[in-house]
N, C-alpha and C positions, 0 to 999 in steps of 0.2 A: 493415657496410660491405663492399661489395666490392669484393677490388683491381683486378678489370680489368674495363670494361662496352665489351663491342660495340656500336654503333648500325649493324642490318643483319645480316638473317641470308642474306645472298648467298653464292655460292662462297667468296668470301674471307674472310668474316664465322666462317663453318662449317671453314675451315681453320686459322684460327688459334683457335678452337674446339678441334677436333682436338688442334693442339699443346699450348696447354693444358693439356687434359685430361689428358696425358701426367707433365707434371709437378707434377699436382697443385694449379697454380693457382689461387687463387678467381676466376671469373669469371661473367659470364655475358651473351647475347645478346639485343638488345630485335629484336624483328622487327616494320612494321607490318601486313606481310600475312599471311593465314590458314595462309602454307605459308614454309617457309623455300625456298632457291635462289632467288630474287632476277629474274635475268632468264632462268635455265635454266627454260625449259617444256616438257615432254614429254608427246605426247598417249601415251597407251597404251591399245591395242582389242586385248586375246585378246595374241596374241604380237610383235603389231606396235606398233611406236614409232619417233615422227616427232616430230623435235625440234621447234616454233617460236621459239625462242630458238637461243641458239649451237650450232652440229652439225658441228665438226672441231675436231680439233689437229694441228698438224704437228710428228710425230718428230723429224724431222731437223734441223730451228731451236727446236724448241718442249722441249728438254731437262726440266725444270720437272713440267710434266703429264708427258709422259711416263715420268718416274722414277714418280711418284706413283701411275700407272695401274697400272704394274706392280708397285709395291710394293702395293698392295692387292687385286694376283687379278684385278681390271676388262677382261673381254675386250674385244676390239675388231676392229672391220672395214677394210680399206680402202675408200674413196671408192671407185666405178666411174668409171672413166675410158678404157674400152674404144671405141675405133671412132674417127667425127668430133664434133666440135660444131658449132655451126651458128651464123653470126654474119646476124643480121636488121637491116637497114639500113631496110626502108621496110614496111608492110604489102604496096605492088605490086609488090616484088619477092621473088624466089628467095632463100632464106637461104641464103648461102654455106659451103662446105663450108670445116673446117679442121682437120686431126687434133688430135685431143684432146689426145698426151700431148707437143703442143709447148707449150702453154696452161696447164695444171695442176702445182703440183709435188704432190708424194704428200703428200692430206693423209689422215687418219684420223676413223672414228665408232666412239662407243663402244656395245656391245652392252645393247639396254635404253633405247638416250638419254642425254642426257649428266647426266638422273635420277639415274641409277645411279650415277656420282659423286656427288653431290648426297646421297642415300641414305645412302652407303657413309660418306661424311664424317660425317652428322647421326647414323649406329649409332656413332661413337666417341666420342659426346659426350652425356653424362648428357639423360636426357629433362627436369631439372628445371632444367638449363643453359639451358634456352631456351625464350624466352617472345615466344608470338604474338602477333597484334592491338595489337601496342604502339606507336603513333604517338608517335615522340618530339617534342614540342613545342617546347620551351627545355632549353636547359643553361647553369646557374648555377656560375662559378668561384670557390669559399667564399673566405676570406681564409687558410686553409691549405691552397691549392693543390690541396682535393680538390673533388669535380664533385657537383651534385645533378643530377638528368636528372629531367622531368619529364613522362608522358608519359596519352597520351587510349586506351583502348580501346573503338573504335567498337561491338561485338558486347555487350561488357556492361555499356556507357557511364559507364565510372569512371574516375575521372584513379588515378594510382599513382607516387611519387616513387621513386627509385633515387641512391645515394650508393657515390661511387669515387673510387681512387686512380688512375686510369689513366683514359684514356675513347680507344677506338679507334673511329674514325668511318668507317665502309664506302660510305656511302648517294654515289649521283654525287654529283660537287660542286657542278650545277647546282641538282638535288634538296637538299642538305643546304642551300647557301645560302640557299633559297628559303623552306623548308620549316620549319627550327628556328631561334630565337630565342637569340643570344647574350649570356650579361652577366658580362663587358664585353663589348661590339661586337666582335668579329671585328678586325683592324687592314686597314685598306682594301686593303695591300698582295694581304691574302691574299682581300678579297674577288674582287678583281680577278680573283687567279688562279682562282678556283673558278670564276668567270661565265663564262672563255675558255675550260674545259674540257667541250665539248656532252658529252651523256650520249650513250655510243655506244648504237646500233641507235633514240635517240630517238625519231628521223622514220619508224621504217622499221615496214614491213607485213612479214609471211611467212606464204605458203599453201600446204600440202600437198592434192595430190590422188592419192588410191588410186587402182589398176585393179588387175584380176586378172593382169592380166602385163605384163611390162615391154614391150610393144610395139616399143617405141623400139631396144629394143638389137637385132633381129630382122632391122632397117634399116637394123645397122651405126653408129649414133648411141648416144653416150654418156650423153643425156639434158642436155648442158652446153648453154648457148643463152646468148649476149650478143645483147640487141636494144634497138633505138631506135626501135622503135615498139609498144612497148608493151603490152597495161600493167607486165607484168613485165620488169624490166632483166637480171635473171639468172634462171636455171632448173638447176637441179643432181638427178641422179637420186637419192630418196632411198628407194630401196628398202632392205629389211629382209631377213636372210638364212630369214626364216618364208617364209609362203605370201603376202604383200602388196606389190605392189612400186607407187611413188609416183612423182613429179614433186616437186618444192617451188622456190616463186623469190621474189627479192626486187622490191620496186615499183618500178618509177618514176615514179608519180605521187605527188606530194607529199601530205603531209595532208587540207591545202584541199582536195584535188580529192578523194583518197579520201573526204573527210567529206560530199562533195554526193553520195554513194550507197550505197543501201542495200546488205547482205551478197549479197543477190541479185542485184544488178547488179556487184557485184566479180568472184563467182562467173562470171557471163555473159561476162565479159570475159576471164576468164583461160581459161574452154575455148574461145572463141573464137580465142585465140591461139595457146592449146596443138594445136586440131584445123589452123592453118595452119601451123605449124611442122612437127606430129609427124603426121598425117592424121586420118584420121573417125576411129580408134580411140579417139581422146583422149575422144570424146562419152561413149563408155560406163564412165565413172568410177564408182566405189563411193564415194569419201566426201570432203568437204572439210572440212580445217580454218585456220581463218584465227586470227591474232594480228596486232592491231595495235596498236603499242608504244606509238603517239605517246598514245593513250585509256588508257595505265598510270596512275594519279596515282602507284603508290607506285615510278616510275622516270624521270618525265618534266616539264618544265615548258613553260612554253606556250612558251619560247624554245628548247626544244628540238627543236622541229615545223617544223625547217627542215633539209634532207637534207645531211648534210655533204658535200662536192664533193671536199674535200683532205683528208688524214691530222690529223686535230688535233694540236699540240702536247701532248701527253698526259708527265706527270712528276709530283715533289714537289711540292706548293705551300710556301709559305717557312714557316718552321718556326713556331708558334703558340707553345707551349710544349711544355717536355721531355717531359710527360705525355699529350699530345695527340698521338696518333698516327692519319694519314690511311692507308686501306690500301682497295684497289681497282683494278678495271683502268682508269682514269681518270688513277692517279695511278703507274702504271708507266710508263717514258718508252720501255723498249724494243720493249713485246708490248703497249700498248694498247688496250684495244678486244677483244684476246682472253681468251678464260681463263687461257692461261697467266701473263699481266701480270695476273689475277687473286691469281695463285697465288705469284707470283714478289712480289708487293705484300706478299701474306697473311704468307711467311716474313721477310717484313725487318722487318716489323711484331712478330713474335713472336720475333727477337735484339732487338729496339727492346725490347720488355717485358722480356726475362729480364735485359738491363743496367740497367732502371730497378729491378730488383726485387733488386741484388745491393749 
């Protein structure tokens, strides 16, 4: 038996991992994908790394990560935010010029990609703590208040049961509603709340493109870009302090429309954009990498392929039982949606076990 079973081997899955580990704990984490970090994806070519999943923290509000980076050695960069940005209203018009640092507050990237947490976290935690390929299925509440977990691995095609005194549940709440079979049923209360929680970056695409030199800053441009005509809604400079310097933005085209074209016509569209924004230099790009979140299975549901407009309500859902503990950035009411509400989730989560364990 083990006392405490993570569902999800995400940031916050892997941090309360971490602590754990510290005191010895029994635990251990089911992941269903090949890798743990969850929705952290970092490409890495030679010395350069571009995040497609999460790519800042902010110090100055974001206390949480920030202690955390520095208590484990994890350099890090600031954002570029030198020169104007450029706000795009129509494709026939002039992008407007707007200094940069009236627009941004000072956020941060970590050296390496936000990998390197991710990394740094999964070195503190025994390699036999954690277990890949494990689609959790159903979870069974026994009549002594402990859990069976019952789950499928797609790569060696065997089901495998797991039994615990604790069960911490990481996966979105859209995702776990969806995805694992409760008995007894969930109480409708809380299905509720899990439905109204989208899975953040759900809907959303991100694409980095290299060039050998940042062009853009040469121009006096920070590389920041808000436009309304498309296809990209944001564009942020994501250079690396190696020899690669990038572009990377977010869509604004919704799924639907992203799903009527192929990577090649994504592709066509974004240097088409990039060469009217930033000029012809943008043609002679070295590499694209694209991630599109909504075609995750093991993060997204088809109700979640819809672009969030407003801040979700992001918190606790009501409380299931003593032993059931929800932890994620979904379920942090202040820092949702970031890593830090990853991480700020991860630690209440783990006072939650060490009083249930006392």
């Amino acid at each position: 038996m083990t006392k405490v079973l993570i569902i999800g081997g995400g940031v916050s899955g892997l941090r309360i991992g971490s602590l754990l580990s510290k005191e010895n704990i029994s635990f251990k984490i089911l992941e269903s994908r090949g890798r743990v970090g969850g929705r952290v994806l970092t490409h890495n070519q030679d010395n350069n790394y571009f995040d497609l999943g999460p790519t800042w923290f902010w110090p100055e509000t974001e206390k949480t990560i920030t202690n955390l980076i520095s208590e484990l050695n994890i350099p890090t960069i600031e954002q570029y935010n030198e020169g104007n940005s450029l706000l795009e209203l129509s494709k026939s018009e002039k992008p407007k010029y707007i200094e940069s640092k009236k627009l941004n507050n000072k956020s941060r990237r970590i050296v390496g990609g936000i990998n390197s947490l991710v990394n740094v976290l999964k070195s503190k935690i025994p390699s036999e703590k954690i277990e890949l390929n494990k689609k959790v299925g159903s979870v069974i509440k026994n009549n002594d208040a402990t859990f069976s977990i019952n789950t499928y691995d797609e790569i060696k095609n065997e089901n495998k049961s797991y039994h615990a005194d604790i069960l911490i549940l990481t996966l979105p709440p859209r995702l776990l509603l969806e995805s694992v079979s409760f008995t007894p049923k969930l109480p409708k209360k809380l299905q509720i709340d899990l439905l109204s929680k989208p899975t953040w970056m759900g809907a959303q695409a991100k694409i980095v493109v290299t060039f050998n030199k940042a062009f853009w800053r040469d121009k006096n441009l920070s590389g920041n870009v808000v436009s309304w005509a498309g296809p990209l809604r944001e564009i942020y400079d994501a250079s690396t302090e190696y020899d690669e310097s990038a572009l990377f933005g977010f869509f604004s085209l919704p799924p639907a429309i992203r799903n009527q074209y192929d990577n090649e016509s994504i592709n066509n569209q974004v240097i088409e954009q990039l060469i009217r924004l930033f000029g012809p230099e943008a043609q002679s790009y070295n590499n694209i990498f694209y991630k599109d979140w909504s075609q995750d299975k093991h993060t997204v549901t088809e109700g979640d392929k819809l672009n969030i407009e407003s801040f979700p309500s992001y918190g606790e859902p009501p409380k299931y039982a003593e032993n059931v503990i929800f932890s994620g950035t979904e379920y942090n009411e202040e820092h949702g949606g970031h890593l830090e509400g990853a991480l700020v989730s991860a630690e209440k989560a783990y006072v939650k076990v060490k009083k249930l364990l006392t």
